[in-house]
MDAnalysis code that builds the backbone (N, CA, C; Angstrom):
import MDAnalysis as mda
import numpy as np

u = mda.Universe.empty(579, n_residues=193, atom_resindex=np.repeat(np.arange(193), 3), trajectory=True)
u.add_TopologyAttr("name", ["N", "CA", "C"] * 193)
u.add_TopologyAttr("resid", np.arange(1, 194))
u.add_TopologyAttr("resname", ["UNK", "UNK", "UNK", "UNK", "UNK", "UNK", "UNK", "UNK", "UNK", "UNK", "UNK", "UNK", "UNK", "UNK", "UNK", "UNK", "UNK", "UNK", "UNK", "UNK", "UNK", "UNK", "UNK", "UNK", "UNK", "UNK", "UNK", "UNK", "UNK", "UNK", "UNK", "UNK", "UNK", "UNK", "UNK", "UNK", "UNK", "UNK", "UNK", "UNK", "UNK", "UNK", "UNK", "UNK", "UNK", "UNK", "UNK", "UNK", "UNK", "UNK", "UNK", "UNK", "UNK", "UNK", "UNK", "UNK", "UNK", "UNK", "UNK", "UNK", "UNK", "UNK", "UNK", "UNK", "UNK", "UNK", "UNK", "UNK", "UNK", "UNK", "UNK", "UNK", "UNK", "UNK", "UNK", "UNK", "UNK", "UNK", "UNK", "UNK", "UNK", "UNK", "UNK", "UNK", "UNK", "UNK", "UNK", "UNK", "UNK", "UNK", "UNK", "UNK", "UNK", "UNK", "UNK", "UNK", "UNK", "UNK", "UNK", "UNK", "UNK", "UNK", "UNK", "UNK", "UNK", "UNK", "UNK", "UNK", "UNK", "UNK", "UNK", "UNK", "UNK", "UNK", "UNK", "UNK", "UNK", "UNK", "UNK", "UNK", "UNK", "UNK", "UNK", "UNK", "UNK", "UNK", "UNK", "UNK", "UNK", "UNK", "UNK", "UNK", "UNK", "UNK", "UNK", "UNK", "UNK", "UNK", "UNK", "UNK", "UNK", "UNK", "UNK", "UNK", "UNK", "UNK", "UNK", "UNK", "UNK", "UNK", "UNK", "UNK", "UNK", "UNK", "UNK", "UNK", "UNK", "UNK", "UNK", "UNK", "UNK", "UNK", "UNK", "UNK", "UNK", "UNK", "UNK", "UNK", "UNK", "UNK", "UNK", "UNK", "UNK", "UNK", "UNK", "UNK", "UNK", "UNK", "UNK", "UNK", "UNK", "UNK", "UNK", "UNK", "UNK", "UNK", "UNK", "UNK", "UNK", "UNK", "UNK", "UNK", "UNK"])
u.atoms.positions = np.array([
    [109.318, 96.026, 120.020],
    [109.272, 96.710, 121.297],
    [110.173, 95.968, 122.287],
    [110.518, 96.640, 123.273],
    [112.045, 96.416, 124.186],
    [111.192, 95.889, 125.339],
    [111.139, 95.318, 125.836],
    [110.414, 95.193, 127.544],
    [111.726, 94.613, 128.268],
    [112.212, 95.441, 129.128],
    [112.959, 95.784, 129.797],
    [112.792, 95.726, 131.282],
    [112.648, 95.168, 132.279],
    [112.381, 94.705, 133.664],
    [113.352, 94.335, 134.304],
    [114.312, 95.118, 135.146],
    [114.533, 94.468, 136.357],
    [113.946, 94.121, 137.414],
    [113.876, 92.798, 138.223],
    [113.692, 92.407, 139.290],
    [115.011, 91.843, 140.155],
    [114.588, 92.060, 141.308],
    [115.570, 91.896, 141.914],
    [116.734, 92.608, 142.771],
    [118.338, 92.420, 142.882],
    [118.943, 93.107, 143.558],
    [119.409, 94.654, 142.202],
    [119.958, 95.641, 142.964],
    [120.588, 96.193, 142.564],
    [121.120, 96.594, 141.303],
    [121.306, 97.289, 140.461],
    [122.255, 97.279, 139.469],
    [123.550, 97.647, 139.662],
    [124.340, 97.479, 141.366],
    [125.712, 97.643, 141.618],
    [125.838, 96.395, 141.966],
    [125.148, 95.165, 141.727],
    [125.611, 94.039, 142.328],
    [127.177, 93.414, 140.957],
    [127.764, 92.429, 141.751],
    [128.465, 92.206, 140.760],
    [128.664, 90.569, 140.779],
    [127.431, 89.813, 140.979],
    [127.117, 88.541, 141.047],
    [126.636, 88.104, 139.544],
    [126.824, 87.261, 139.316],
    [126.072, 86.594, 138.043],
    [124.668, 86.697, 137.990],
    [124.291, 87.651, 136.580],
    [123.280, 88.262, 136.132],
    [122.445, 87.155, 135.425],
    [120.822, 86.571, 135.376],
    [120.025, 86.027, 134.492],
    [119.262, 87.320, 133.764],
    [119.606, 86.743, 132.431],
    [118.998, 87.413, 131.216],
    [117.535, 86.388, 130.934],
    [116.409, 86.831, 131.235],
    [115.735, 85.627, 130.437],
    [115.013, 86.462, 129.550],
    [114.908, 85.463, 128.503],
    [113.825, 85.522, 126.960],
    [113.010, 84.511, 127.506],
    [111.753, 85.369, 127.226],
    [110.101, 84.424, 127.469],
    [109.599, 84.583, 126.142],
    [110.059, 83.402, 125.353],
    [109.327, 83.157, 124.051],
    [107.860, 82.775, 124.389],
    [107.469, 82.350, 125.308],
    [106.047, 81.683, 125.764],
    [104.667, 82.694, 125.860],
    [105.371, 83.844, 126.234],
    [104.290, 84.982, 126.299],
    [103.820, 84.413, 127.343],
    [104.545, 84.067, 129.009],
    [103.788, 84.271, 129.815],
    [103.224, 85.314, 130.203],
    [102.111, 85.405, 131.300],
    [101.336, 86.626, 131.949],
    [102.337, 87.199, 133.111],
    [102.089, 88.155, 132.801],
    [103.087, 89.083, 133.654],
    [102.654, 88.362, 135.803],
    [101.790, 87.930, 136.076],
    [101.465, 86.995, 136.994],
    [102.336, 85.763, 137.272],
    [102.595, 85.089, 136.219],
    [103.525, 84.178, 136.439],
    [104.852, 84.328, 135.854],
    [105.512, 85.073, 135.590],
    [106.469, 85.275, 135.292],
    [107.076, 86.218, 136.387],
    [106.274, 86.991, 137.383],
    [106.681, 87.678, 138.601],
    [106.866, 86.009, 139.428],
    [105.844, 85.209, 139.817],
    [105.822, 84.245, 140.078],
    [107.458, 83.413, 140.251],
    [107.636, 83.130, 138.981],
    [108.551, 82.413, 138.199],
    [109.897, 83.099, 138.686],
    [109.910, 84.481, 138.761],
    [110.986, 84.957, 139.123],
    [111.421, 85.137, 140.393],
    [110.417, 85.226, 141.370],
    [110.429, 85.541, 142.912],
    [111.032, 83.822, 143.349],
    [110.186, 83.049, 142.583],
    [110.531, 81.515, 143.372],
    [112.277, 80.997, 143.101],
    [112.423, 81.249, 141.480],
    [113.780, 81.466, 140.891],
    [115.284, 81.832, 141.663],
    [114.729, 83.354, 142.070],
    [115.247, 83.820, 143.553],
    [115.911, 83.009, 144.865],
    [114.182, 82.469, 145.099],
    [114.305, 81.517, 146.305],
    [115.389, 80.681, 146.311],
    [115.424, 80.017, 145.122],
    [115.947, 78.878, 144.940],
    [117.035, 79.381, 145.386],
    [118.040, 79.988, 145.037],
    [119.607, 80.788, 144.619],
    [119.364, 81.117, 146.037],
    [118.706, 81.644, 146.334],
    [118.899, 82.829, 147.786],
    [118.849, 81.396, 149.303],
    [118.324, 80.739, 149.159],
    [118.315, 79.602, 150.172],
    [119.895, 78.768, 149.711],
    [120.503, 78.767, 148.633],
    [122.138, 78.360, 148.456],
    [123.069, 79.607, 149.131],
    [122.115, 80.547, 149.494],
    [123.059, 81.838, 149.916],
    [123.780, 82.640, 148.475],
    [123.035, 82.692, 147.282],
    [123.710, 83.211, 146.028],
    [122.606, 84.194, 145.509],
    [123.247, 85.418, 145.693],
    [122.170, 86.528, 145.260],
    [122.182, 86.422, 143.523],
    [120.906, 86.150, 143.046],
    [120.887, 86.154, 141.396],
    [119.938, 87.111, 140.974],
    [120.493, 88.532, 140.549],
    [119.396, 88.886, 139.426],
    [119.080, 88.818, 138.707],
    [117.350, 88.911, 138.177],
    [117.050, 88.286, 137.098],
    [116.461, 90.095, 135.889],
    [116.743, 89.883, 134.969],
    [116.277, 90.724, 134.032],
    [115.629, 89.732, 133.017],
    [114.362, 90.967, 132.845],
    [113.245, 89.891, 131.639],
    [114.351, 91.016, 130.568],
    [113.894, 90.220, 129.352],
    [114.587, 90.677, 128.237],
    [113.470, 90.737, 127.305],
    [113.668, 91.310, 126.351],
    [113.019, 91.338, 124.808],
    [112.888, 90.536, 123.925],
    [112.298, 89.435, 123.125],
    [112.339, 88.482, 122.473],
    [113.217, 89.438, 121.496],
    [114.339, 88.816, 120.925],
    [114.908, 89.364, 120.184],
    [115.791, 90.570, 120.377],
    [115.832, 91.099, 120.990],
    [117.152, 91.564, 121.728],
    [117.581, 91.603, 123.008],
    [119.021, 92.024, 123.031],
    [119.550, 92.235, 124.243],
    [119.281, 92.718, 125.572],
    [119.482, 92.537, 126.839],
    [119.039, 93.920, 127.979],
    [119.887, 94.666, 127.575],
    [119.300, 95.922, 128.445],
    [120.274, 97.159, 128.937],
    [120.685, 96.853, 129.931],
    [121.810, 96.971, 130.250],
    [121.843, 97.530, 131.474],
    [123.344, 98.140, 131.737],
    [123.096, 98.761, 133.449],
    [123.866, 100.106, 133.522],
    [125.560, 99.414, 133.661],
    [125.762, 98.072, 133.999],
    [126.849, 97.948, 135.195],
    [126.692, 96.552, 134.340],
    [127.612, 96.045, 134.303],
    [128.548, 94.932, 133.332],
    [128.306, 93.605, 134.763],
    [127.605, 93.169, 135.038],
    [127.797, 91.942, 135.603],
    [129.161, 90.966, 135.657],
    [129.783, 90.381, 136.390],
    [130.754, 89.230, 136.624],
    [130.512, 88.204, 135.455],
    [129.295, 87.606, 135.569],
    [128.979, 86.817, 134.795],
    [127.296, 87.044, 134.258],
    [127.325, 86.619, 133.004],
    [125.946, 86.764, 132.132],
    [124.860, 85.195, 131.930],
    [124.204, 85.102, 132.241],
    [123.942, 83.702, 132.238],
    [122.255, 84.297, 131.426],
    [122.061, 83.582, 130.309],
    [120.755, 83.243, 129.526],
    [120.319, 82.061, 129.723],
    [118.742, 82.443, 129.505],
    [117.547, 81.258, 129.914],
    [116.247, 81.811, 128.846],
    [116.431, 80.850, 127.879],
    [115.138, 81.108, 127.108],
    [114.295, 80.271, 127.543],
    [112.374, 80.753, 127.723],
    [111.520, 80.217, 128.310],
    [110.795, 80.119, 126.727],
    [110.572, 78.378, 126.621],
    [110.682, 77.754, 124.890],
    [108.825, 77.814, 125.190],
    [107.907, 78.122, 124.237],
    [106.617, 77.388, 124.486],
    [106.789, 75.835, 124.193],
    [107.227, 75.137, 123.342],
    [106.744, 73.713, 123.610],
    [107.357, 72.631, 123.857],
    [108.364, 71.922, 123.601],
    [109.408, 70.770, 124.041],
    [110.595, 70.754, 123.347],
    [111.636, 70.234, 123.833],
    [112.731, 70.040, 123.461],
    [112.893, 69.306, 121.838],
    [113.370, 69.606, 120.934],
    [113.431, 68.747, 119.141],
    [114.698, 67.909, 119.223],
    [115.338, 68.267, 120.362],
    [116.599, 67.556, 120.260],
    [117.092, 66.337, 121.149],
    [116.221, 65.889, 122.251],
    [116.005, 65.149, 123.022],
    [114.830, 64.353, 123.263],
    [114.366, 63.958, 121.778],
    [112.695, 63.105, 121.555],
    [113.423, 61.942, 121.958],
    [114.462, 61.555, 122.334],
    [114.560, 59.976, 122.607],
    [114.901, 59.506, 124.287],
    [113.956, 60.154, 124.726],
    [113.753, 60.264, 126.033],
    [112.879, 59.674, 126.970],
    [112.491, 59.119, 127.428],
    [111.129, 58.443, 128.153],
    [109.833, 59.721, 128.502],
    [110.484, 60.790, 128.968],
    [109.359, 61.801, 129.021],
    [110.249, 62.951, 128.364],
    [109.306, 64.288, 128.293],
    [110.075, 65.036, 127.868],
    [110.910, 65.957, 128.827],
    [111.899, 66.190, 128.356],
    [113.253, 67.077, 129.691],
    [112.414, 68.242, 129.397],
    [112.631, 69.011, 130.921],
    [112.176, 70.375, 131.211],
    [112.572, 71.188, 130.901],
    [114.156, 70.850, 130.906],
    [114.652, 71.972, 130.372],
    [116.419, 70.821, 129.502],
    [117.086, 72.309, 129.181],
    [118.874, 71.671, 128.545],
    [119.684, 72.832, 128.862],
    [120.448, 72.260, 129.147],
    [121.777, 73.569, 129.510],
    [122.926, 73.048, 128.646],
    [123.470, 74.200, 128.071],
    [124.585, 74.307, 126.949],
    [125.868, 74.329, 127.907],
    [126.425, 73.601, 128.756],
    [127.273, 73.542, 129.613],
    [128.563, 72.336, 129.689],
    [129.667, 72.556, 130.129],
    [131.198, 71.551, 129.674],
    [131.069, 71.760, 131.237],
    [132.403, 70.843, 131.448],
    [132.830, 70.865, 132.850],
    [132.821, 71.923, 133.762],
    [133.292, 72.856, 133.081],
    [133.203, 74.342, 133.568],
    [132.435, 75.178, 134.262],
    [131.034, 74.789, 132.961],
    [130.203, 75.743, 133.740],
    [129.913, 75.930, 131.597],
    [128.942, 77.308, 131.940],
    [127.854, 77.428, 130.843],
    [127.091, 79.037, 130.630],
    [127.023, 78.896, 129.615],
    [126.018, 80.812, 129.447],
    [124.756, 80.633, 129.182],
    [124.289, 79.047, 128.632],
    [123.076, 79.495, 127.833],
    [122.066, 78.083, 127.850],
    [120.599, 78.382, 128.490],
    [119.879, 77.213, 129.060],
    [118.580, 77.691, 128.348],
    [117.606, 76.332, 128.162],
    [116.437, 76.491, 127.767],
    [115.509, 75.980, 128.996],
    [114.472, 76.332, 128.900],
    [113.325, 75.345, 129.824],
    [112.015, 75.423, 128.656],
    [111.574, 74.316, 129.330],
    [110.125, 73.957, 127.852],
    [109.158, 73.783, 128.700],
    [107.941, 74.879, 128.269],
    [107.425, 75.136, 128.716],
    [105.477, 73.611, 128.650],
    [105.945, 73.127, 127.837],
    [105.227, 72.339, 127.418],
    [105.065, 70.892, 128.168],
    [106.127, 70.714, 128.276],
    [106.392, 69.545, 129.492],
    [106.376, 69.946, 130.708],
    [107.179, 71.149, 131.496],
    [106.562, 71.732, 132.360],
    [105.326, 71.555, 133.251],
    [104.506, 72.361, 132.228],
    [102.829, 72.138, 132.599],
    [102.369, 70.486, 132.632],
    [102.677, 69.988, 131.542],
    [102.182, 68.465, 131.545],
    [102.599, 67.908, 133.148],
    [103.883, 67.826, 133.542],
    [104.277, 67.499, 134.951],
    [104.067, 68.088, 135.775],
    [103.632, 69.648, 136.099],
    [103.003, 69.611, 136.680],
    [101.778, 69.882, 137.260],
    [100.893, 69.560, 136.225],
    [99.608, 69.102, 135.913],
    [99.946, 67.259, 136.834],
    [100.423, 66.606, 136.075],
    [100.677, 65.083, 136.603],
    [100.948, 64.805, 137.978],
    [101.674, 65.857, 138.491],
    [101.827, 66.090, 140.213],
    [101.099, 66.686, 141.046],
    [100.516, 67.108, 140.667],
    [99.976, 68.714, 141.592],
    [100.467, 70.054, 141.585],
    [101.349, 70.190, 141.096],
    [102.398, 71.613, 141.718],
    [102.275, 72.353, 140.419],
    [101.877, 73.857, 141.017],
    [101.333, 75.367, 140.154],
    [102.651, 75.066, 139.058],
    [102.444, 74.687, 137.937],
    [103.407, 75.132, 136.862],
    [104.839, 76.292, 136.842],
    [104.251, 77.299, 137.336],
    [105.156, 78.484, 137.564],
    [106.307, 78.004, 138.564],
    [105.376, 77.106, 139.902],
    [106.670, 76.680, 140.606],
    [107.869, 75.517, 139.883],
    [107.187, 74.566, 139.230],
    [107.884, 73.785, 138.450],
    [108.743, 74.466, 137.120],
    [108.197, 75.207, 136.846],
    [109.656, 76.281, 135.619],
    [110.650, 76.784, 136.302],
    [109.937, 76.745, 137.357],
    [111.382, 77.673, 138.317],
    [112.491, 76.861, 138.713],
    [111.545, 76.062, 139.620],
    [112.682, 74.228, 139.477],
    [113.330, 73.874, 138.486],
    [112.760, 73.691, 137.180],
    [113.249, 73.742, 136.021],
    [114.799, 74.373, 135.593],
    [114.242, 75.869, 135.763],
    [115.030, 76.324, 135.512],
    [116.125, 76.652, 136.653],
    [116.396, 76.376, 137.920],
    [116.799, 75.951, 138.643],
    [118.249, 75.285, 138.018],
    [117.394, 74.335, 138.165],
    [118.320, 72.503, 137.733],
    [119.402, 73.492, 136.619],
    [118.501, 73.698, 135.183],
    [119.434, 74.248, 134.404],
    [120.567, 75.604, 134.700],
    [120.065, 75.932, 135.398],
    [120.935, 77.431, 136.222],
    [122.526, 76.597, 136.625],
    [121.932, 75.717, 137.349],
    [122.702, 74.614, 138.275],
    [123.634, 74.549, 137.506],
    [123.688, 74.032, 136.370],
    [124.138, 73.266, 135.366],
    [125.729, 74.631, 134.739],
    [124.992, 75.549, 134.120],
    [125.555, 76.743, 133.765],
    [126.520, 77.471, 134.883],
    [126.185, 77.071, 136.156],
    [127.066, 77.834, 137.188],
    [127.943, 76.262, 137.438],
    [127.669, 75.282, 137.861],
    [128.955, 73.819, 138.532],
    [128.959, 73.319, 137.346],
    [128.405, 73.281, 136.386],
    [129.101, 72.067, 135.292],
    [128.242, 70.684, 134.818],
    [128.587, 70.480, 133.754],
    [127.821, 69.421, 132.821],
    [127.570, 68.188, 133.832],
    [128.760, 67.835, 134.973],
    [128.706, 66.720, 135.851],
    [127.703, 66.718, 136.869],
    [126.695, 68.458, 137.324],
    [126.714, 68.334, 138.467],
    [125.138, 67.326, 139.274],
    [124.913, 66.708, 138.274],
    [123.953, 65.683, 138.665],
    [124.414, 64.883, 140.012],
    [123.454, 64.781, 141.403],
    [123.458, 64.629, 142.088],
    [122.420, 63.032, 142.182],
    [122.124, 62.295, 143.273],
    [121.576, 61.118, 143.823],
    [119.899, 61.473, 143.991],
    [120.332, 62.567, 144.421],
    [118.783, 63.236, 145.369],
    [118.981, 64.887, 145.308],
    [117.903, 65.526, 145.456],
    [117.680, 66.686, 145.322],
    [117.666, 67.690, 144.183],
    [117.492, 68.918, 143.838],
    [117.839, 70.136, 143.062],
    [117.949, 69.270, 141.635],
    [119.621, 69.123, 141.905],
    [120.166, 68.895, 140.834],
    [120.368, 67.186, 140.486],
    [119.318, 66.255, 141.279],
    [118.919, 64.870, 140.246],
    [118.725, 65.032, 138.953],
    [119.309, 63.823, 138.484],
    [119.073, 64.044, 136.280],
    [117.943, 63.671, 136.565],
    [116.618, 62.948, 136.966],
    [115.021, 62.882, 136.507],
    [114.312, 62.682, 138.230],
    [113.840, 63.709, 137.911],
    [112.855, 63.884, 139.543],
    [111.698, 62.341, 139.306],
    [111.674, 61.869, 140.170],
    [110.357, 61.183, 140.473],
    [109.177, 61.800, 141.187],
    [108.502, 60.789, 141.555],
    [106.981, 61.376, 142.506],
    [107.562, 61.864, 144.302],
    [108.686, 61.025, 144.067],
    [109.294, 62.014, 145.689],
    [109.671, 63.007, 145.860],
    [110.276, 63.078, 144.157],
    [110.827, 64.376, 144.208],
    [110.044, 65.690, 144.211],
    [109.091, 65.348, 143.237],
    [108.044, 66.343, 143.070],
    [106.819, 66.856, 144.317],
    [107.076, 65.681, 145.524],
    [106.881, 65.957, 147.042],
    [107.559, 67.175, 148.089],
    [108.641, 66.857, 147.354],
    [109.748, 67.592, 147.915],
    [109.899, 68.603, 147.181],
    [109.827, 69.153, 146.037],
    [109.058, 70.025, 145.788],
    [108.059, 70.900, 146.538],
    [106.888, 70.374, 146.400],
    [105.894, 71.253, 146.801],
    [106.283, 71.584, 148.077],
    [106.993, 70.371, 149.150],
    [107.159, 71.345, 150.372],
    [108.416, 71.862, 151.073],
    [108.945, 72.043, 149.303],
    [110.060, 73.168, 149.200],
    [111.174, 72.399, 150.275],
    [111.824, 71.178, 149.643],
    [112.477, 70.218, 150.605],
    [113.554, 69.949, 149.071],
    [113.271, 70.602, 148.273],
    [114.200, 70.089, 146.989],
    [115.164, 71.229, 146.669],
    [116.201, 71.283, 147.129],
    [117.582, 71.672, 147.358],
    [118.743, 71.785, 146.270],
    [119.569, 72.285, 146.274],
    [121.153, 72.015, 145.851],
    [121.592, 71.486, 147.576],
    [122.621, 70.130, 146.795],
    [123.514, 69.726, 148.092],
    [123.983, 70.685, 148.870],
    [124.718, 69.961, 150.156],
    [125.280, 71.380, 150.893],
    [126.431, 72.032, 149.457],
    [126.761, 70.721, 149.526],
    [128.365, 71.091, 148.832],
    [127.812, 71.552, 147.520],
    [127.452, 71.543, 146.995],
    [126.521, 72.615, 145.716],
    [126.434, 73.716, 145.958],
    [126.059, 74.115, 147.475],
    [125.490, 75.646, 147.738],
    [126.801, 76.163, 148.009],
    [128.027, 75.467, 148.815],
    [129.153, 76.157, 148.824],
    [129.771, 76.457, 147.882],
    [130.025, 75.388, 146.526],
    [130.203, 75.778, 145.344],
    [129.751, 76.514, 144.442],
    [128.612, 76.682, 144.862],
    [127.740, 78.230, 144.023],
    [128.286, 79.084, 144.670],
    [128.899, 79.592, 146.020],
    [128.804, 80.636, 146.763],
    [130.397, 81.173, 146.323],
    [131.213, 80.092, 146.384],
    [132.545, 80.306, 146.139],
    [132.370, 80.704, 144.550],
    [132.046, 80.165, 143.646],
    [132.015, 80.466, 142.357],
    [131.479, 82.092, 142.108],
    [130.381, 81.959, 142.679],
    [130.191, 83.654, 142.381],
    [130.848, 84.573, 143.345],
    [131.461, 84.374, 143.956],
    [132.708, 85.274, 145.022],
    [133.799, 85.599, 143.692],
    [133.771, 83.817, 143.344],
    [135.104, 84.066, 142.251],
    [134.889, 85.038, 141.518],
    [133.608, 84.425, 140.970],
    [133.393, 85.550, 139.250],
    [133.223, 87.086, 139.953],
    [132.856, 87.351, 141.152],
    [133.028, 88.831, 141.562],
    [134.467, 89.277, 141.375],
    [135.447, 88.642, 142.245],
    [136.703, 89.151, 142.308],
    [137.552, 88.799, 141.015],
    [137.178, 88.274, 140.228],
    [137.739, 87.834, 138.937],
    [137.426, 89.566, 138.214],
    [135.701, 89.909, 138.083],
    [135.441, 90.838, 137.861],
    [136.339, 92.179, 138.581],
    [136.252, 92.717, 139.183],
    [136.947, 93.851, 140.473],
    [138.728, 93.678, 139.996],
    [139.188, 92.394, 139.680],
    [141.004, 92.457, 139.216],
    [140.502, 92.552, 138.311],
    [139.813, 92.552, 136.613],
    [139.894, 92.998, 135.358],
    [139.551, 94.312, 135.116],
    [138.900, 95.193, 136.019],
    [138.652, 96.178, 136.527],
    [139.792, 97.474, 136.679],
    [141.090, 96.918, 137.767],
    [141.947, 97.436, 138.158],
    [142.507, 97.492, 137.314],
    [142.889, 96.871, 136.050],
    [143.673, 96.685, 135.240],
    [143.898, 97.518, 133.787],
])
């Protein structure tokens, strides 16, 4: 069976589209959750992102060819490829200097952290997947000092968190903004052509 959901903007937008696969079988509760906060994140950088749930196992539909396609599988339990880690990563993004199509978040560590912090799980996947979004749109480098896109949040971070104080840099949010301008007008000249 297909489960097929848009949330979000438009199907004339021509911003970089999230495809996610929820291998986890979340509840349709937190996965509205997951997606509204997801949003936030992008929409406070000033970068409109729609998100489409997808089908375990296949593709979306959809009407209008997006700029860019960006996947996010939501894993139930931890990363197999990064056990040599001090805790387990939330998520991995398949990403070069460039930029990236295709991110996981684990849903297993997730909850454990934030269970360990305080903060509703759903908001922490979103962060999660956030960071990895991050990753797929600026690039394998774009690990920052502080905020969003730090390689390992601490207990400040996860403060900043809950009171929604955990960010992309400025210069992150301009570089998201310019990047998906690009991939629009990149889109619109292959178009004309």
């Amino acid at each position: 069976m297909l489960l097929w959901l848009t949330l979000g903007a438009g199907a004339q937008t021509r911003n970089p589209e999230l495809w996610v696969y929820d291998h986890a079988g979340l509840s349709p509760a937190a996965m509205q959750s997951f997606v509204n906060q997801t949003q936030g994140i992008f929409s406070e950088a000033g970068v409109s992102l729609p998100i489409h749930i997808c089908g375990t196992g296949y593709a979306c539909e959809i009407d209008t060819k997006p700029a860019k396609i960006l996947v996010l599988r939501i894993v139930l339990g931890r990363s197999h490829q990064m056990n040599n880690t001090l805790r387990s990563p939330l998520g991995q993004s398949f990403a070069d200097h460039r930029g990236g199509t295709y991110a996981s978040v684990f849903l297993e560590p997730v909850q454990q952290q934030a269970a360990d912090n305080d903060v509703p799980w759903p908001t922490l996947l979103a962060y999660a997947a956030g960071h990895e979004i991050g990753h797929l749109l600026l690039g394998d480098q774009a690990h920052t000092p502080r905020g969003l896109m730090k390689a390992h949040w601490d207990k400040n971070d996860f403060v900043d968190l809950k009171q929604d104080r955990l960010h992309f840099s400025k210069d992150q949010a301009q570089q998201l903004a310019r990047c998906c301008t690009g991939l629009s007008l990149e889109s619109e000249r292959r178009e004309e052509h």
